[in-house]
N, C-alpha and C positions, 0 to 999 in steps of 0.2 A: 589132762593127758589126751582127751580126744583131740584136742585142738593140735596137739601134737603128729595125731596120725593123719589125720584132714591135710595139714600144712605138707607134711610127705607126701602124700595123694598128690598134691598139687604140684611139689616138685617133679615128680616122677612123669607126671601129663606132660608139664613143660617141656621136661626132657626128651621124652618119646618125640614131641613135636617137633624138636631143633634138630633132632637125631635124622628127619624127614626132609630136612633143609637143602635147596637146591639155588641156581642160578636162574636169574631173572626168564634167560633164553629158552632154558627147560619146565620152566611154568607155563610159558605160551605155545611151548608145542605139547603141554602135558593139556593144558586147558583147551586148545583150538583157537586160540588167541595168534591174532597176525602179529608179526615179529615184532617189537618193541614196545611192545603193549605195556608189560611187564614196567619196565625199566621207564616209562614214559611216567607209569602211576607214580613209584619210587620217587625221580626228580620230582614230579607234581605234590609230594608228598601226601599223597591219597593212598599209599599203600607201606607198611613200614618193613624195615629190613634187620637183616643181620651182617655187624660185619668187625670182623676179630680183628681187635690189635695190630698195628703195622702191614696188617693187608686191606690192598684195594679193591678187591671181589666184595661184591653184596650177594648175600644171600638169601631167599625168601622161605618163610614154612607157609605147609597148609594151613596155619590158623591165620597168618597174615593175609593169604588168598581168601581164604571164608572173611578175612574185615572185610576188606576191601570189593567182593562181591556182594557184602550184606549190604555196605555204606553208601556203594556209588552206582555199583548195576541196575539197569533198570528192564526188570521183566514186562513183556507185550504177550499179552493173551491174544490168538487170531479168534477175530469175532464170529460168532458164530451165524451162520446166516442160514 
């Protein structure tokens, strides 16, 4: 039975996630991201999307942004001098 409520847990985060799901263009002005940022990752397949049945919109959630900044961003400490 617990594995029962764990698995709804899990639904539910999914959900709340998709629920947050936006266009590629409003990720890089939500991010600070120059315009096609987004949509460059997407094509390059470095970043994954969502996209419904018989429509051509892709859509992105925050968790596809947290991949794709875990994955491929690269953090620079300024050295300290």
């Amino acid at each position: 039975m617990a594995d029962d409520i764990l698995a709804d847990d899990e639904q539910r985060e999914m959900l709340a996630d998709m629920m947050q799901c936006m266009p590629p263009s409003r990720v890089d002005r939500v991010m600070g991201w120059r315009n096609g940022t987004c949509m460059a990752a997407i094509r390059s397949g470095r970043m994954r999307y969502i996209q419904l049945p018989g429509s051509s919109r892709m859509l992105v959630t925050p968790r596809f942004v947290t991949e794709f900044v875990d994955k491929h961003c690269t953090f620079l400490m300024p050295s300290c001098a």
